[in-house]
C-alpha positions in Angstrom: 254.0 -168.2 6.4 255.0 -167.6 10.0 253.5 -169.9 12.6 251.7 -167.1 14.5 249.6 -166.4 11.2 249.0 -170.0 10.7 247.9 -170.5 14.4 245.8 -167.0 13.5 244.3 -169.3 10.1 243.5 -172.3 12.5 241.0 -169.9 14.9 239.4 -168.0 12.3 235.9 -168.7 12.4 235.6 -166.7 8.8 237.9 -169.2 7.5 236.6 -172.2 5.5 237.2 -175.4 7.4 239.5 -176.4 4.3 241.5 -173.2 4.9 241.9 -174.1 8.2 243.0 -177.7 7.8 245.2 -176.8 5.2 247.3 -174.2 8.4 246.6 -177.4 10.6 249.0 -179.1 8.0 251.2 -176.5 8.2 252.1 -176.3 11.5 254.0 -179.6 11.9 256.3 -178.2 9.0 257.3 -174.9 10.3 256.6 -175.6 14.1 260.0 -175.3 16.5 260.4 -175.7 20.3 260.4 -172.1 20.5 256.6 -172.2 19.4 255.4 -174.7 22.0 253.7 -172.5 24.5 251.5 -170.8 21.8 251.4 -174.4 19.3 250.1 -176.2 22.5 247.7 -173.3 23.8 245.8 -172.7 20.2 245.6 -176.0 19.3 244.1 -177.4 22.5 241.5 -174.8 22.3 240.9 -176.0 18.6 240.5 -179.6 19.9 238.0 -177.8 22.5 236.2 -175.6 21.0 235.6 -176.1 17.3 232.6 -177.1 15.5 234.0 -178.9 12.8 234.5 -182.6 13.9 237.2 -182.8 11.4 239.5 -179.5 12.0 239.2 -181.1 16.1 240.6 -184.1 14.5 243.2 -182.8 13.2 244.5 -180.8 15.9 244.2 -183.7 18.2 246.8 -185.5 15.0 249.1 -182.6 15.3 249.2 -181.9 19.1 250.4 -186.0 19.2 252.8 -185.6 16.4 253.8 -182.2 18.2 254.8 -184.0 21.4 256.0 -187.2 19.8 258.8 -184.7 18.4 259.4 -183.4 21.5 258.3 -179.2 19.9 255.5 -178.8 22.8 256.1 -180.1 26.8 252.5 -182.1 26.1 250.8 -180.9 29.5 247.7 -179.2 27.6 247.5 -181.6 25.2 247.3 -184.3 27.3 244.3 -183.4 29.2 242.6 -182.1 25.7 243.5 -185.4 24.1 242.2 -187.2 27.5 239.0 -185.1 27.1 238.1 -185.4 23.7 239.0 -189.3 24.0 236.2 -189.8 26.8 233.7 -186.7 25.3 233.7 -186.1 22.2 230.5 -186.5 19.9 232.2 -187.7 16.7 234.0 -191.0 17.2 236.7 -189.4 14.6 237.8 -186.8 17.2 237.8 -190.0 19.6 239.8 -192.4 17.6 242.3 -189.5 16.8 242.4 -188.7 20.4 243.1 -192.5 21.7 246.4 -192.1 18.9 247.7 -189.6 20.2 247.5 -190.6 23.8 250.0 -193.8 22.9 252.6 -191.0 22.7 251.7 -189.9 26.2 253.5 -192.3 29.0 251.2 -190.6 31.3 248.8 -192.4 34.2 246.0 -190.4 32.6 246.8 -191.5 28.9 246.7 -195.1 30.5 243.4 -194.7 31.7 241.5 -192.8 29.5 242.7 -195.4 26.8 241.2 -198.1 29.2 238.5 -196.2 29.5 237.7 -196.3 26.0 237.6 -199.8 25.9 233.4 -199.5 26.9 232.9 -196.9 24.2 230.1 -197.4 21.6 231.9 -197.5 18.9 234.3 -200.5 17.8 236.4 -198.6 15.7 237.5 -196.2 19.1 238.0 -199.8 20.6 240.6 -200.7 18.3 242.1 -197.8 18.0 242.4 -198.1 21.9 243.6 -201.6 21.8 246.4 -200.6 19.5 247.3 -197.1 21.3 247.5 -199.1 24.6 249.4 -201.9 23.1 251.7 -199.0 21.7 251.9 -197.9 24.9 252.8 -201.4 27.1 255.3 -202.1 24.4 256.8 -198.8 23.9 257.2 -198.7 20.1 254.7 -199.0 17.5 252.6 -202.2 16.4 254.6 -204.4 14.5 252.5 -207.5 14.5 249.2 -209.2 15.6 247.5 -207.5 18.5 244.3 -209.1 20.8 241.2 -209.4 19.1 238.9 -207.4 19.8 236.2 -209.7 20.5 233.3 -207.4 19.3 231.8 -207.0 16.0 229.1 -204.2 15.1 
């Protein structure tokens, strides 16, 4: 399947969400550099705009593992991710968003993960403990991080 009828799979709102997570999966496989500017575009607007809390988590998943191999320039995604880590309703969109930001060595990664350190939900705050650890350390946790000194 090419990545233009995948990306085409991802937006169709006559598609199951199943369908569309199963193109979401997709994508990473057959995505190259020369796909970046349309990879980044559709995908943000997925992590914007759709109603299924989970298909918006795994674009946010796939726009971090996008940039982490260097197959879209990030500048969309990072103000998506940023966006969905500060706004979205489902704190599965949010945790997935915080993730992806430890790939972004970005001012604005940095402070929407501190940011998320107030959020409701203590599962966002660890995964924004980790992502910002990830980010001050530059590689990926490896051993004990802070505590997170709040228990629900």
């Amino acid at each position: 399947m090419s990545i233009e009828h995948l990306l085409e799979r991802v937006t169709s709102a006559s598609i199951p969400a199943s369908e569309r997570m199963k193109a979401l999966c997709s994508i990473e496989a057959c995505a190259t550099a020369a796909d970046a500017d349309s990879l980044e575009r559709t995908l943000t607007a997925v992590l914007y705009h759709d109603t299924n809390p989970i298909v918006r988590h795994e674009a946010a998943f796939i726009l971090g593992k996008l940039y982490r191999a260097q197959r879209i320039c990030g500048t969309r995604a990072l103000m998506a991710l940023c966006e969905a880590a500060d706004s979205d309703e489902s704190v599965v969109v949010r945790h997935e968003a915080l993730e992806a930001l430890a790939a972004f060595p970005d001012e604005r990664a940095l402070y929407a993960l501190h940011k998320a350190l107030s959020d409701p939900s203590a599962d966002v705050i660890a995964t924004a403990i980790i992502s910002l650890h990830i980010q001050t350390s530059g590689r990926d946790t490896d051993g004990a991080l802070p505590s997170i000194g709040r228990t629900d």
